[in-house]
N, C-alpha and C positions, 0 to 999 in steps of 0.2 A: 282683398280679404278684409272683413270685419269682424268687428267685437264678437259678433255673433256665431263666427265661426271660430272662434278661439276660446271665450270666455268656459268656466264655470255655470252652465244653468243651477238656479235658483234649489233646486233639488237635491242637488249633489252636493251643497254648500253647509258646513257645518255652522251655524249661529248661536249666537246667546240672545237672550231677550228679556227686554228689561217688563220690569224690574228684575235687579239678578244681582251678582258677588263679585270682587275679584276673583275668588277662589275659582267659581265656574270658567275663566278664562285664562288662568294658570293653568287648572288640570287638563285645558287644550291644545295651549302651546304645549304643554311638556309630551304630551299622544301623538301631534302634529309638525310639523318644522315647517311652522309656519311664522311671518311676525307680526300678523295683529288678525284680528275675529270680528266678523260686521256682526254688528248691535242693531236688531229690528222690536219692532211692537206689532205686535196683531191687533188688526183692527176688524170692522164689519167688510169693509170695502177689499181687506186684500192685507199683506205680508210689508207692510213700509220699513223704508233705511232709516235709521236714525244717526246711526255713527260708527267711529271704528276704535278698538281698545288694542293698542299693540305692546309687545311687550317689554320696548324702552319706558312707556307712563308707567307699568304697571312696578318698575326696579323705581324709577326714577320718585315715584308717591309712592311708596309702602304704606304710610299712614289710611291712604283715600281705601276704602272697599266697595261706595254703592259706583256700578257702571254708568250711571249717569253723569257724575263728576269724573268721569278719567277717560270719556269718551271724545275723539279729538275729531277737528272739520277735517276732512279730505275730499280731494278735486272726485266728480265723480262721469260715466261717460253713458251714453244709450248701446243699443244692438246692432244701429247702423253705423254708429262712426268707424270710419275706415282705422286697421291696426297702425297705419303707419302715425297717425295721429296721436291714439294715445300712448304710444311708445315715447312719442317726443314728448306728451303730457305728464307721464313717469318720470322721465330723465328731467325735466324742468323743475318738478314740484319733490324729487325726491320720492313717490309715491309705488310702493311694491303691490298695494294692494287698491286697486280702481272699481269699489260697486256702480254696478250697474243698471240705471235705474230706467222706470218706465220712461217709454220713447215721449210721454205725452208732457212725461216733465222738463225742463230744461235742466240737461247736464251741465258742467263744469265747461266742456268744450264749446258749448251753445253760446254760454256769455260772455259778450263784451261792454256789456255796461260793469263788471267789475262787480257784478252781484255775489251773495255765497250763495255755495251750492245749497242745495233744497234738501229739508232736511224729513220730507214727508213721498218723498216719490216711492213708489210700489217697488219692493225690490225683487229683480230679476237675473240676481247673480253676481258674477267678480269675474275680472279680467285680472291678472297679476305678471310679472313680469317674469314669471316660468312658463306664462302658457305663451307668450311673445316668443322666449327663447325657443320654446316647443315648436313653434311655426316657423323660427329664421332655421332649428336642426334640421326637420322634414321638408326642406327647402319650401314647403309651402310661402314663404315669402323671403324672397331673396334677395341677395345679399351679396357686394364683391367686398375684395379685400380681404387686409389680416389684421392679427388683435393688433401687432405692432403699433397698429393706424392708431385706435383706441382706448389700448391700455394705460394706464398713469405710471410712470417711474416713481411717483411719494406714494412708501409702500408704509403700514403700519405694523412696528413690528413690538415684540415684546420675549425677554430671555425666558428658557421656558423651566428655569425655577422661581422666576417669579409667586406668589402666592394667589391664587383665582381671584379672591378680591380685590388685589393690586394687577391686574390686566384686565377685570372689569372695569374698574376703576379708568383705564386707559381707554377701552372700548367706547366709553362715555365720554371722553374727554375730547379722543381725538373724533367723533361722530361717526366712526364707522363700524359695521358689524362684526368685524373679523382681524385679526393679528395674526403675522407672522410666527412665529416662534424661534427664536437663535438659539445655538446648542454652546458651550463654550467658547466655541473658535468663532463664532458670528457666523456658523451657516445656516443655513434652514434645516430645520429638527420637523416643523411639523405647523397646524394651522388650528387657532382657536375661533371659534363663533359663538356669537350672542347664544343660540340653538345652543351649543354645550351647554351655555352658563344656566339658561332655564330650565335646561332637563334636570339640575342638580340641586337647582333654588328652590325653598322653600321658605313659607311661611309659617313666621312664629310671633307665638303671643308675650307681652311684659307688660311691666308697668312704668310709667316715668312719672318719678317726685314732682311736684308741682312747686314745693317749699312751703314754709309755713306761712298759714293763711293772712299773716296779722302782721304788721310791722314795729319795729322796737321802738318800747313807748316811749323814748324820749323825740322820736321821731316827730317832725312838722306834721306830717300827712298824716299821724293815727288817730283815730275815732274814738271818742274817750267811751262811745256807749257801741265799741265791736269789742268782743268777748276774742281771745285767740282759741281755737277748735284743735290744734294740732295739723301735722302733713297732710297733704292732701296726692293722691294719686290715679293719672288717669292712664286707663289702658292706651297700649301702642300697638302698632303690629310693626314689622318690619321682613326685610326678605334675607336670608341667612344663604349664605354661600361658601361651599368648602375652603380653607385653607389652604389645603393641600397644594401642589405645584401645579403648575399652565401643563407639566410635560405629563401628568395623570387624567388630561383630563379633553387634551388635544386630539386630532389626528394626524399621526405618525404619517401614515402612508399618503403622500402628497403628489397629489396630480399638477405635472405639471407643463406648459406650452412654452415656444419658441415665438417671438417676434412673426415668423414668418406664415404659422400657421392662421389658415382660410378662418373668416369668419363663423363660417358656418358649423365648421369642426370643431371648434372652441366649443358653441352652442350644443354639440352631439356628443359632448364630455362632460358640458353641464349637468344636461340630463338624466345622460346615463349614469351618473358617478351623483344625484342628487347635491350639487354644491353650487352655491351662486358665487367663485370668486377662484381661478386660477391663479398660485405665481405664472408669473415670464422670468423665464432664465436665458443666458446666455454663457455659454457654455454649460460649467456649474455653480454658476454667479446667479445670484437672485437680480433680476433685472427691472422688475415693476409688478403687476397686479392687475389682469384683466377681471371687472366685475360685469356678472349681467347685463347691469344695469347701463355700462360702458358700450356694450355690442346694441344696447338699443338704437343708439346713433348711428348704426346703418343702415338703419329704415326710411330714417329721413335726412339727412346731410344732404 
């Protein structure tokens, strides 16, 4: 099976194009549950990649708005590379989201002289690691084994009166998309994601003091012929996120697997239940954290 048989075509793919805003790719993420939006430029010749905005840059720089500054390199693949390939290329690079560019340019998988990816090839879609899992659920490419095999035991957790900005806060720190949630007695209450936290972040406008323009004239450094103007003040932007507690803003109702269960099943819960990241329990013990991204290793191990 290839790219081409799994990917997103070029059509179906919702984009921004620069010149363009943060705001145009906030008000996507928050429509979509997705983590980041390919940036192209129309040209004579055709529909070119230029890059990709996801939405750790866009929390992480509040300040930045034009998409050319918060647009980051990612590996990128053709139509024929085999899936098992870039599945391993995902799981290597961290990368949920794989454009796909024309066959005629060299992708990310093509080099090994250690070149970057091409930042002008004709874009002809996305590959992401839901349509991978799409393909290991409809056993279209298969898969032995259980999560057991692939799951992590270092589970990311967080109490879930914590305040949103203190578990995003954690989300960030610890680099993953998703927390736990404890209920008082340390069991699982329920599961937050980066996705909550966008759909309720917004941006807002201020100002920050710059201080006064002039320094105290007894000072070494003052100019005898700079006049002081008074404060000076330049606009900020910033990303504003509820208060309120992790447990208003989680989901309660938590799918959850057993060590034992199949691959593939994992994958067909994914799906159907739209979440990239199972607890594992054992018994009624929280035992580890099957993500996605973790089942892609059985494509190629």
């Amino acid at each position: 099976m290839n790219v081409a048989d799994a990917m997103t075509p070029r059509s179906e793919v919702v984009t921004v194009e620069l010149p363009g805003t943060r705001t145009d790719v906030l008000e996507y993420l928050q429509e979509r549950s997705f983590s980041s939006v390919p940036v192209v430029k129309p040209t004579d010749e055709g529909t070119e990649y230029r890059g990709l905005v996801s939405r750790d840059v866009l929390i992480e720089q509040p300040d930045e708005d034009q998409l050319v500054m918060l647009m980051e390199e990612v590996p990128t693949t053709t139509t024929g590379t085999p899936l098992e390939e870039v599945a391993k290329l995902m799981a290597e690079e961290g990368a949920r989201r794989v454009p796909v560019v024309d066959s005629a340019e060299r992708s990310s998988a093509d080099r090994s002289d250690g070149s970057s990816p091409s930042e002008d090839g004709e874009f002809e879609g996305i590959v992401t690691v839901t349509d991978v899992i799409h393909a290991i659920a409809t056993g279209d490419q298969e898969t032995d084994g259980t999560v057991g095999s692939y799951a992590s035991r270092d589970v990311n957790t967080t109490y879930e009166g914590a305040p949103l900005p203190v578990a995003e806060r954690e989300l960030s720190y610890a680099n993953v998309p998703y927390t736990v949630a404890l209920d008082d007695d340390g069991r699982m209450s329920g599961v937050l994601t980066e996705v909550d936290i966008i759909d309720v972040a917004r941006i807002v406008e201020g100002e920050e003091e710059t201080g006064d323009n002039f320094p105290d004239q007894d000072s070494e450094w003052s100019w005898e012929g700079i006049k002081g103007v008074g404060s000076r003040y330049l606009p900020t932007r910033d990303i504003e996120i509820p208060g309120e507690p992790v447990s208003e803003f989680m989901s309660s109702d938590v799918i959850s697997v057993t060590t034992r269960k199949p691959v593939q099943e994992a994958a067909q819960l994914m799906i159907s239940n739209d979440i990239e990241q199972i607890p594992m329990v054992s018994g009624d013990q929280l035992a580890g954290i099957v993500r996605d991204v973790d089942l892609l290793e059985a494509l190629y191990e």
